[in-house]
N, C-alpha and C positions, 0 to 999 in steps of 0.2 A: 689430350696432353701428349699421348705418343707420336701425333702428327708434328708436332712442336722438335721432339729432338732427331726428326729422320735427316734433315739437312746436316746434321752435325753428327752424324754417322759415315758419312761418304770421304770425309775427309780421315777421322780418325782408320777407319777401314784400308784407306788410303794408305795413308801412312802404314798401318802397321806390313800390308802386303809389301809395302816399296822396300822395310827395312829387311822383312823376311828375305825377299829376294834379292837384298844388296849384300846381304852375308853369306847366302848360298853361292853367289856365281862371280861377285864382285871381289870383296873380300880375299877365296884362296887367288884369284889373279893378282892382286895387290901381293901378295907375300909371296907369286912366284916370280914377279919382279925382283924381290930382294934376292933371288936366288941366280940372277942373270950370270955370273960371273964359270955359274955352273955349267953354262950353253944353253940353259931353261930362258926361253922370254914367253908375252901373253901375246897371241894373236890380238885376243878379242880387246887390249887396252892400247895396242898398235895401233888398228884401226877405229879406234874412240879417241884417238889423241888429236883434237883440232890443229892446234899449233908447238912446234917442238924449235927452243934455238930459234925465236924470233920468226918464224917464219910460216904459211902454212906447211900440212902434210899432203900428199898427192891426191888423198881420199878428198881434201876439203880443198882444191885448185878453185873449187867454181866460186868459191867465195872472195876471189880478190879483189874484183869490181867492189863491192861492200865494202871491202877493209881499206878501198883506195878512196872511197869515197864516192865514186862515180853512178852508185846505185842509191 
């Protein structure tokens, strides 16, 4: 019977690590975004941001072939 619920272990494990560490690391950068105006911005959501204003970021150039269609 315990073989039965190990599959449905990996995902709830999952999750619960994903959300621990979206509110450790994630989260304070989120709110030190609102704090821009202060001269505060996040590196780490800079360089996570695919597309800003229609357009890619520099991080994500290689990807224009795919969004033109041509890949």
């Amino acid at each position: 019977m315990a073989v039965d619920n190990l599959p449905n272990e990996l995902p709830r494990d999952a999750s619960e690590d994903f959300g621990i560490m979206f509110s450790k690391y994630v989260v304070p950068e989120l709110l030190k975004e609102q704090h821009e105006q202060k001269g505060e911005s996040s590196t780490m959501l800079d360089l996570a941001t695919i597309a800003q204003d229609g357009k890619l970021t520099s991080h994500f150039t290689y990807l224009q072939n795919y969004v033109d269609g041509l890949e």
